[in-house]
C-alpha positions in Angstrom: 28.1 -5.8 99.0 25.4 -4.0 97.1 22.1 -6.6 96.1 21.3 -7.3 92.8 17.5 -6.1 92.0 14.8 -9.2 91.7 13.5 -8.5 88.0 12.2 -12.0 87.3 8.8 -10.2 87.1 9.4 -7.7 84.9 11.1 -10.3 82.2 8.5 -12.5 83.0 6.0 -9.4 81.8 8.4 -8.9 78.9 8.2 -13.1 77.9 4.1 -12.5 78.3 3.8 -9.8 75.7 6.5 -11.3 73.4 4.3 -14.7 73.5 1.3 -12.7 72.7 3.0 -10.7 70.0 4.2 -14.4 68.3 1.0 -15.7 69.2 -0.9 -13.1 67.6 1.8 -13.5 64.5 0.9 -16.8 63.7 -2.5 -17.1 63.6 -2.7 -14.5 61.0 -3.9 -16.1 58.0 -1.1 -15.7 54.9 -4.0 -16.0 52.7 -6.4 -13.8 54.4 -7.7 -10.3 52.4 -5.5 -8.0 55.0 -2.3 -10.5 54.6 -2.1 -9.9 50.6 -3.2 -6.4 51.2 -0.1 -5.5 53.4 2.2 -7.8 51.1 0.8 -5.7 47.9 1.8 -2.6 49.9 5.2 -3.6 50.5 5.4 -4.5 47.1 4.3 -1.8 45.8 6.6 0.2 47.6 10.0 -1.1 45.9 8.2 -0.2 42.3 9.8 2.8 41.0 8.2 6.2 40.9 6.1 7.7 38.3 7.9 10.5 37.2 6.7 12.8 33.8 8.7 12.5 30.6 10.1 9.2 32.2 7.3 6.4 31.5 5.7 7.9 33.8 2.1 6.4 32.8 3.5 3.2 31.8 5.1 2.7 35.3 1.2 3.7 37.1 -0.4 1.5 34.7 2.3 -1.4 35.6 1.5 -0.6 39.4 -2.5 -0.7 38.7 -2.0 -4.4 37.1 -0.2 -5.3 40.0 -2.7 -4.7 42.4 -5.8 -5.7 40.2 -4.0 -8.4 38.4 -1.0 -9.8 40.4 -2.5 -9.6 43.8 -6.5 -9.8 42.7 -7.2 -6.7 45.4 -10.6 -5.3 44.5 -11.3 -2.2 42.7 -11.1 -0.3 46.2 -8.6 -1.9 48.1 -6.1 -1.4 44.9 -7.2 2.6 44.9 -6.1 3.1 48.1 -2.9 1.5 47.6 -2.5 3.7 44.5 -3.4 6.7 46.4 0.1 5.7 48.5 2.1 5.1 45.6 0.8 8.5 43.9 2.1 10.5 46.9 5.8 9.5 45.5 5.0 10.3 41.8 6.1 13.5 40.0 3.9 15.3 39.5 0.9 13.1 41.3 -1.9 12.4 39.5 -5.8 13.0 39.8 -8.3 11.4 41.8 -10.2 10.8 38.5 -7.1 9.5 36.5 -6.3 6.7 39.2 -9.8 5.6 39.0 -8.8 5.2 35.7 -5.9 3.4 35.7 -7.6 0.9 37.6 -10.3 0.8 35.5 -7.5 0.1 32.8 -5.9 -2.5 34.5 -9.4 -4.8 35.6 -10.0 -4.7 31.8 -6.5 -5.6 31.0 -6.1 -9.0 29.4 -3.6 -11.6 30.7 -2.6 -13.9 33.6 -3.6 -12.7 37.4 -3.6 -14.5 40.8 0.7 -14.7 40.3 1.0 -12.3 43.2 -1.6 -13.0 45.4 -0.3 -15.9 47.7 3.8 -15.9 46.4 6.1 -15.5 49.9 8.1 -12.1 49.8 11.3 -14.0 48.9 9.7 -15.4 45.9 8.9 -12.0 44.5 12.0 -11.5 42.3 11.5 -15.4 40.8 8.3 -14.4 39.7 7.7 -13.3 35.8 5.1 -10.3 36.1 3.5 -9.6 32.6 3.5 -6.7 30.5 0.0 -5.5 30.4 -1.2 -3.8 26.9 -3.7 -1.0 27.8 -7.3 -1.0 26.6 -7.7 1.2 23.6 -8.8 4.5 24.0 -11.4 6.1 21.8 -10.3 9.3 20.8 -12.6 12.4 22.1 -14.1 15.0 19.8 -14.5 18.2 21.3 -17.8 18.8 22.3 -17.9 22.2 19.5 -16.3 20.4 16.6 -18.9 18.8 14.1 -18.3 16.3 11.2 -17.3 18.3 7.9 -20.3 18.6 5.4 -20.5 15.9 2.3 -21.8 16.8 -0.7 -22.6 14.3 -3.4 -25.3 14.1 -6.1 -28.0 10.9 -6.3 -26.3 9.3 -9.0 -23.2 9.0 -6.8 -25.0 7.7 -3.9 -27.2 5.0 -6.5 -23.1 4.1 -7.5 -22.1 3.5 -4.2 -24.7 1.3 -3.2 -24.3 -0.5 -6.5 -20.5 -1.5 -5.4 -21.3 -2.1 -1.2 -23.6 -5.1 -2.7 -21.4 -6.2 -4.6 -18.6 -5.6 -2.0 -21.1 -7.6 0.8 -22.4 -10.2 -1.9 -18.5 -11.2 -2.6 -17.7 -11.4 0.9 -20.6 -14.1 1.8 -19.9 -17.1 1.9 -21.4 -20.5 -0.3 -23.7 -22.9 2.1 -24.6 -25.4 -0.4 -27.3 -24.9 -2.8 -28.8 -21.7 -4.1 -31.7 -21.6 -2.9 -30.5 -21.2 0.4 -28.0 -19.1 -0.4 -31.2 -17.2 -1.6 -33.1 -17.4 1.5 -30.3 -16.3 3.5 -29.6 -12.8 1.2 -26.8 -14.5 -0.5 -25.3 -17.0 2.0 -23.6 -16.5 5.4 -20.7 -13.2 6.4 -17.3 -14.3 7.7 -17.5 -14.1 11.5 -21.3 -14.7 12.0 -22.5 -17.3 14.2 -24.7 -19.4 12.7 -27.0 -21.9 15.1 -28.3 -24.6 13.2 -30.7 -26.7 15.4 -33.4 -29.7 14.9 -34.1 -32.6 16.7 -32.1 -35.8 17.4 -31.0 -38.1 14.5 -32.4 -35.7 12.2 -29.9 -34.5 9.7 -27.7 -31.8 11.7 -24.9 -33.3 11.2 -25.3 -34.2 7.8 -26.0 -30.2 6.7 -22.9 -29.4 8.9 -20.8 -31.6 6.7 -22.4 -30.7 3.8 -21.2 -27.3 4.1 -18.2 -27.6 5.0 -17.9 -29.5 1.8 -19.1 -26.8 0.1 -17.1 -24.2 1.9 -13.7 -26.2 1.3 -14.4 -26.9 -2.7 -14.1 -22.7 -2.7 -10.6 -22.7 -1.0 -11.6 -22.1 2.4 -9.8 -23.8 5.4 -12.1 -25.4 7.7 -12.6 -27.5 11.1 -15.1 -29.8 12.4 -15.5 -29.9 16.3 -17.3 -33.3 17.2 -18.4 -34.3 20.8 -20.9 -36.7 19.1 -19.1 -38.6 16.4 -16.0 -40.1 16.2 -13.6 -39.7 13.3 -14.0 -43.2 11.7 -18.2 -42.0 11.7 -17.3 -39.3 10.2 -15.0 -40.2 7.5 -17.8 -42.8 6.5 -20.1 -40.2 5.9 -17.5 -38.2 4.0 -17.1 -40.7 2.0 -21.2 -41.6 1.5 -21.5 -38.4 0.2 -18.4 -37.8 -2.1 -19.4 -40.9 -4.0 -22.6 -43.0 -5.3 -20.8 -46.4 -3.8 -23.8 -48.2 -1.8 -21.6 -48.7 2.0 -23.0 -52.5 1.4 -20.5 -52.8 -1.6 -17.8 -51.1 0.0 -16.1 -54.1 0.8 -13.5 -55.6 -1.8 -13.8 -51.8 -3.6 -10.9 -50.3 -1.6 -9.3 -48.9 -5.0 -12.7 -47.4 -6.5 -13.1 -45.8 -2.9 -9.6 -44.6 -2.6 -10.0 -43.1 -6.6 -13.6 -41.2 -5.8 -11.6 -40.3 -2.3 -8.8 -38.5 -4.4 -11.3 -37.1 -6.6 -13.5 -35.4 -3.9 -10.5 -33.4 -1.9 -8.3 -33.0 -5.2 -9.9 -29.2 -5.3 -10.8 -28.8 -1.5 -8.8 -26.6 1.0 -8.5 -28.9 4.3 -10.9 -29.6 6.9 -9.3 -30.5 10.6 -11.9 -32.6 12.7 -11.2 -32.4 16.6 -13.0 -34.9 18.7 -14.1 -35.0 21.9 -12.9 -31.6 23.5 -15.5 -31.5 26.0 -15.4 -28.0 27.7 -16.5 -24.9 25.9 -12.9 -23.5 26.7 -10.6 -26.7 24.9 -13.0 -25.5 22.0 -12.5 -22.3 21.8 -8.5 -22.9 22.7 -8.6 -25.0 19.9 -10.5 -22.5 17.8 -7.9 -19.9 18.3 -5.0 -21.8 18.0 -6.3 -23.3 14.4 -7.3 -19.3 12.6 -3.6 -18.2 13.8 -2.0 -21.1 12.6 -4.0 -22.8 10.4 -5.9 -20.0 9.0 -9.2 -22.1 9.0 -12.2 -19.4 8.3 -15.0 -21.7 9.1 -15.9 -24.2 11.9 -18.9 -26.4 12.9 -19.4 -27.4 16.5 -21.4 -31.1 16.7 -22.9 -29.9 19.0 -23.6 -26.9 21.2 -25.3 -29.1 24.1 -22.8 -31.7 24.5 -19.8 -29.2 25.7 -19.5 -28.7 29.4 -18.5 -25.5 31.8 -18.3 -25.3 35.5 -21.8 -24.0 35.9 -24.0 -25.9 38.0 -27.4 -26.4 36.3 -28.1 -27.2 32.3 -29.6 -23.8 31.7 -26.9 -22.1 33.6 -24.5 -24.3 31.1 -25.5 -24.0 27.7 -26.4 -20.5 28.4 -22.5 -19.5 29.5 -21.4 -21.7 26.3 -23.4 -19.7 24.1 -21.5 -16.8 25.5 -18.4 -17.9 25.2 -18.3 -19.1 22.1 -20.1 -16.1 20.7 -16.9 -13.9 22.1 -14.6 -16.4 20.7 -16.4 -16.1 17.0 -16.1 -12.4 17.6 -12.4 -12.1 18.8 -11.2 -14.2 15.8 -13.7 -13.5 13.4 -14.0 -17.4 12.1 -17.7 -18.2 11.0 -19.1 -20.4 13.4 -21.7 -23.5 12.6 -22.9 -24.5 15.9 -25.5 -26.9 16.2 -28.2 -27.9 18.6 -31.1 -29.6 19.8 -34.4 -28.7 19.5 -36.7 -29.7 22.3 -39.5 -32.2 22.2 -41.8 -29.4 22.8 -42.3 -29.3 18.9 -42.6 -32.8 17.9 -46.0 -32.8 20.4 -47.3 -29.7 18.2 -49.0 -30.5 15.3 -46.9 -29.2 12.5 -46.4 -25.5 11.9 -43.2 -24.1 11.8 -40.5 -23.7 14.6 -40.5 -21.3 17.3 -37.3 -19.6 18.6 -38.3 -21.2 22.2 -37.9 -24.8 20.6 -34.2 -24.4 21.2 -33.1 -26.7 23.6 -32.3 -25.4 27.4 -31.4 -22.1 26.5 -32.7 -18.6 24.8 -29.1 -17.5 24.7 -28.5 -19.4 21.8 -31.2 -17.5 20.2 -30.1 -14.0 21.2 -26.4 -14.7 20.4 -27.1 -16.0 16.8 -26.7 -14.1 13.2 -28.5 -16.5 11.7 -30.8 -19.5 13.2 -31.7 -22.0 11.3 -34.2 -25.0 11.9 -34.2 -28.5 9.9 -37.4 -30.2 10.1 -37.8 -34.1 9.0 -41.5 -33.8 8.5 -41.5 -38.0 8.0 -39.7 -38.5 12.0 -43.3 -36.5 13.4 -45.7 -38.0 10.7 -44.6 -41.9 9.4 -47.3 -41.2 6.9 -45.5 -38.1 5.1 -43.0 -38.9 2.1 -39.4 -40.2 3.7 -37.3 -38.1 1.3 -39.3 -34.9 2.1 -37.1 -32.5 4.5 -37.3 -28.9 5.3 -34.8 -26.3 6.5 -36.3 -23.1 8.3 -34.7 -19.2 8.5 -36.0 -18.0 11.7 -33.6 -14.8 11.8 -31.0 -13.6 9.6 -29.2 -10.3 11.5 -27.4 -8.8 9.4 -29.3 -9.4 6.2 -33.1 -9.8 5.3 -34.9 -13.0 4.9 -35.9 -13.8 1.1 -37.8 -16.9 1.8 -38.5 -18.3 5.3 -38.8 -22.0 4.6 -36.7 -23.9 1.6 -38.5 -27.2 0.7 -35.5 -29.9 0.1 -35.2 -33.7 0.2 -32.9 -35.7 2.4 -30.9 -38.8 0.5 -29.8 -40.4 4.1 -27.9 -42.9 2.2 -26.2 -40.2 0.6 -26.1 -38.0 3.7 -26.6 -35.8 1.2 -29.6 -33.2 1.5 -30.9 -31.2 -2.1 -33.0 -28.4 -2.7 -36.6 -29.5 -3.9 -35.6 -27.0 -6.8 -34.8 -28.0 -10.7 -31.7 -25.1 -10.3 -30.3 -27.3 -7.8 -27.6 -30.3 -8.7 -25.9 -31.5 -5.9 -23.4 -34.4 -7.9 -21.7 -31.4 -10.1 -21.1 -28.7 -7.0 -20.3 -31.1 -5.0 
């Protein structure tokens, strides 16, 4: 009878490197760089081919957001898993045009991060989304030139006649004309417009004042407070819309409720949002009201107040400014944002206000159209007239500056502030 061969210590050798293989298995981190790197691979691999005439860039340009958007690979990482998927497409594209399409896709706008960490067996649960491609500006070539214009000096005097009148139509109203005046005619549509001074010391008042203004010509609006609530604000609504002392409110409910009809009888609507806190509820909120509200204009009370995950106050207020900047852009709504001026200027003695005085951040300063500053010249100096107020143009992009300082008077009872100018009647405008 033949012996069966001992092999215990080969299958033990075989139950060693099968331990080690599992081992080795499970301590891979399913989050780790190289674990979503192979999964984008094998992903990758059951997209279908680029082939020309069939989609073909479409298809690339779906496999480049993948990568860069689904699975968050890095510019390099998702090349190289291009280059793999290229070596299927027909024909295969360029070095140069991949680099591209990647390019593309990192600028893309939309969701990412779907992808990254999903399980395999999840994949087909999960809603990828369609991508729309950066536009493309159309190359001249380098030997074709503009063709020549010819037109006499009358024509050109004609034509600048009708863009002033074209830019003055399009501006709009901030309160009073003269500064209107000193800002070349008002404020544009889609200009961000800071308007800071210090504490307690009118800004909300010439926010609300404008908006007034701005919604007796027909224009939706929104106030954004983080400051005020709404029943503050509807009391000074209602100081300035009527001549009622606040004292003699009570027992007057019908004369208020008359002079309440009166003021919004000819005024497009104004939506006030309170409390949003972050910079991005604010501009969410922005957004959503221009597409469905069409509201043109919106004041922010006040920049300072909103909140990011940045760490320090600088770092804060300065990636506000930014954001809200490319939110005023992207929609193109006119944006009032206020702020605080530092104490740095009430320990000057007097002169006007320097673009540093801005409150914990220069941003504000180099993202504004316009900057303006409202001074109470009675808060610094007990001894200067009470009434006596001050609103300074410090820069006006996309126009010139026709008078840097407009003399006013502030009626705080009122909330109401006026033009130190006879031209100037506040009751009938507003």
């Amino acid at each position: 009878m033949s012996r069966i061969p001992d092999r215990t210590a080969e299958l033990q050798e075989l139950i060693g490197k099968f331990g080690q293989q599992v081992q080795t298995a499970s301590t891979v981190d399913f989050r780790s760089d190289d674990a979503v790197l192979d999964r984008a691979r094998k992903y990758v691999d059951k997209m279908d081919a680029a082939v020309s005439g069939d989609g073909g860039h479409s298809k690339t340009f779906a496999v480049a957001c993948v990568l860069v958007k689904g699975f968050e690979l890095s510019s390099s990482d998702a090349l190289d898993v291009l280059r793999e998927y290229n070596q299927r497409c027909d024909p295969p594209w360029s070095e140069r045009e991949l680099q591209h399409k990647i390019d593309d896709a990192t600028r893309a706008k939309g969701a990412s991060g779907y992808l990254r960490n999903a399980k395999p067996e999840r994949w087909e649960q999960i809603n990828v989304p369609q991508y729309a491609e950066p536009r493309q500006q159309k190359q001249k070539p380098e030997n074709e030139l503009p063709p020549v214009k010819i037109k006499t000096l009358r024509d050109c005097a004609e034509e600048a006649i009708e863009e002033a009148q074209k830019e003055a139509a399009g501006l709009i109203d901030v309160g009073f004309p003269e500064l209107n005046y000193a800002l070349g005619g008002g404020i544009a549509q889609g200009e961000f417009v800071i308007v800071a001074a210090r504490p307690s010391q009118g800004k909300s008042a010439m926010a609300l004042q404008m908006i007034h203004r701005i919604t007796s010509n027909g224009i939706p609006c929104a106030f954004m407070s983080e400051e005020m609530n709404t029943k503050s604000i509807g009391q000074r609504t209602m100081q300035f819309a009527q001549s009622l002392p606040v004292n003699d409110w009570k027992g007057n409910d019908q004369i208020l409720k008359r002079n309440m009809e009166l003021h919004f009888a000819r005024r497009a609507d104004c939506y006030v949002i309170e409390a949003s806190r972050t910079v991005d509820r604010v501009c969410d909120q922005i957004r959503k009201l221009s597409a469905e509200k069409g509201v043109k204009v919106v004041a922010i009370d006040y920049v300072q107040l909103l909140t990011n995950t940045k760490a320090s106050r600088y770092e804060i207020v300065t990636a506000t400014s930014v954001a809200l900047r490319q939110c005023c852009t992207e929609t193109g709504v006119t944006m009032i944002v206020l702020a605080q001026m530092s104490r740095a200027f009430d320990q000057r003695d007097g002169g006007s206000p320097k673009f540093s005085d801005l409150k914990e951040s220069g941003q504000l300063e180099q993202d504004s159209d316009v900057l303006m500053f409202l001074v109470w010249p009675h808060k610094q100096d007990p001894e200067q007239p009470k009434e006596n107020y001050q609103i300074w143009i410090s820069k006006n992009r996309n126009r010139g500056i026709n008078r840097f300082m407009v003399e006013c008077t502030f009626d705080a009872d009122r909330q109401q502030i006026r033009a130190a100018d006879k031209f100037s009647d506040y009751d009938s405008g507003f």
